[in-house]
C-alpha angles and dihedrals in degrees: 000000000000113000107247111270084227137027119188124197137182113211114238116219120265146048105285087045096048088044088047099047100050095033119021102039089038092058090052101045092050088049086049091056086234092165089215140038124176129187125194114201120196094169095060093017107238142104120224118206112208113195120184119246135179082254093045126261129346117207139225133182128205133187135174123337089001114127105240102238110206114177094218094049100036080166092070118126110181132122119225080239089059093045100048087050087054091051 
């Protein structure tokens, strides 16, 4: 079976989940060649975008009015603001 094009995940709050959630699942998911992983965080208010390269994933962070870039949906029209109130 094909890896999912997307993940999303919303962060938890503490410390394991947080650990689990920016190390742990990124390290699968990249193993796994998931071409995005995005994390949206509530409890530091910001969303990462993590696009697969050759070399693993590249990060970006996003806050506030920021549009959220994601290389597989370059249509995408969100802020980080908008995101974070969905999750």
């Amino acid at each position: 079976m094909a890896p999912p094009l997307l993940v999303v995940k919303v962060v938890s709050p503490g410390a394991e989940n947080h650990r689990r959630d920016y190390f742990e699942k990124r390290n699968q998911y990249e193993w796994r060649g998931i071409a995005e992983y995005w994390m949206l965080d509530p409890v530091v208010g910001q969303m990462t975008v993590l696009g697969l390269t050759p070399q693993g994933y590249s990060e970006a962070i996003f806050v506030g009015e920021a549009v959220v870039e994601s290389p597989s949906f370059p249509d995408w029209s969100l802020t980080a603001e908008a995101m974070l109130a969905l999750g």
